[in-house]
N, C-alpha and C positions, 0 to 999 in steps of 0.2 A: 761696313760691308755693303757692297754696292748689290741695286736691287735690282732685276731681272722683269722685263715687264714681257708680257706675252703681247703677241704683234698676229692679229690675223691676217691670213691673205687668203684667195681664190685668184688659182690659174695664175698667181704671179702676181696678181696686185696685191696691192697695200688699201686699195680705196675699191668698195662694191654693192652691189647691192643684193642678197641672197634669198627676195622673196620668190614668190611663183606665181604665173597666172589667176590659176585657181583659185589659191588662197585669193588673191585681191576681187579678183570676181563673186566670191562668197562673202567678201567682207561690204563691197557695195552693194550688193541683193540685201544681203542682212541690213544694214544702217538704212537701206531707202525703206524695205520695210516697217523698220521700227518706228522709222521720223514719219512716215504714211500713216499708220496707225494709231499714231500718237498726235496724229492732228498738228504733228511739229514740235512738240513740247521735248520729245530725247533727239531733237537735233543736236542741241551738243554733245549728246551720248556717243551721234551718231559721227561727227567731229572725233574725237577724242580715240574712238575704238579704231578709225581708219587713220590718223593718223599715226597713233602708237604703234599698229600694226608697218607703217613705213618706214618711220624712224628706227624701230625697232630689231628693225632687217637692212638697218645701215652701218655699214666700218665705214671711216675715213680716217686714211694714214695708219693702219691699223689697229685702230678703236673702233670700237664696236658700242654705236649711239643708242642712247634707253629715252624714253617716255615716260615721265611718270605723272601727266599730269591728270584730273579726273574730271566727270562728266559735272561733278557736285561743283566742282572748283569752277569749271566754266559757264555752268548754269546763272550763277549769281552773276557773274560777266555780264553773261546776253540778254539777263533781261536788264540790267545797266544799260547797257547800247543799246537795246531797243528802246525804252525809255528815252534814252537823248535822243534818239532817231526821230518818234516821235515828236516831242514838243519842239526841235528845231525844224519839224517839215520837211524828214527827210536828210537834210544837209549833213548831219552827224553821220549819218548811211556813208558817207566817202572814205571815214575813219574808223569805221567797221573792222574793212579788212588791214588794216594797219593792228590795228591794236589784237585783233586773233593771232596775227604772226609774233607778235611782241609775247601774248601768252606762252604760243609753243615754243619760242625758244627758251623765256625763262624755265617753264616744266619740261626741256629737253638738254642731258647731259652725258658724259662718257660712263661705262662700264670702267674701262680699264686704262 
């Protein structure tokens, strides 16, 4: 029996993005808050909740993309990276943001 897959759309597309201002504007006040107060330490808290929050509020081709990765998972990451950052003087700092996007795709996949 052939399987029937639900396809979302908005206004006609197949591909969108369904967050809202607000939301994104509460979700950067919140993360700069906590990574402020935290002297930096829930920065990747602060990664993790805005990102999830994007991806979260993304179809493409009418899937609808999840985040599941978490703050603990990426913590042990950054201070990895910071650590090579560190004792290479910096130079590992170029492969920083390589290896964060490398994270978010592996902890980001389809709903449906």
């Amino acid at each position: 029996m052939a399987q029937v897959q639900k396809v979302e759309t908005y206004k006609g597309r197949n591909s969108f993005f369904d967050g809202g201002l607000l939301q994104y504007i509460g979700w950067i006040i919140l993360g700069t808050l906590v990574t402020t107060c935290t002297l930096g330490i829930c920065y990747p808290w602060s990664i993790t909740m805005i990102y999830g929050w994007k991806i979260n509020h993304t179809v493409i081709e009418g899937k609808r993309m999840q985040f599941h990765g978490s703050a603990i998972g990426l913590f042990g990451h950054w201070i990895k990276w910071w650590f090579f950052t560190i004792i290479t003087l910096g130079i590992y700092g170029f492969w920083v943001f390589i290896k964060l996007e490398d994270w978010k795709a592996r902890n980001t996949t389809f709903i449906n």
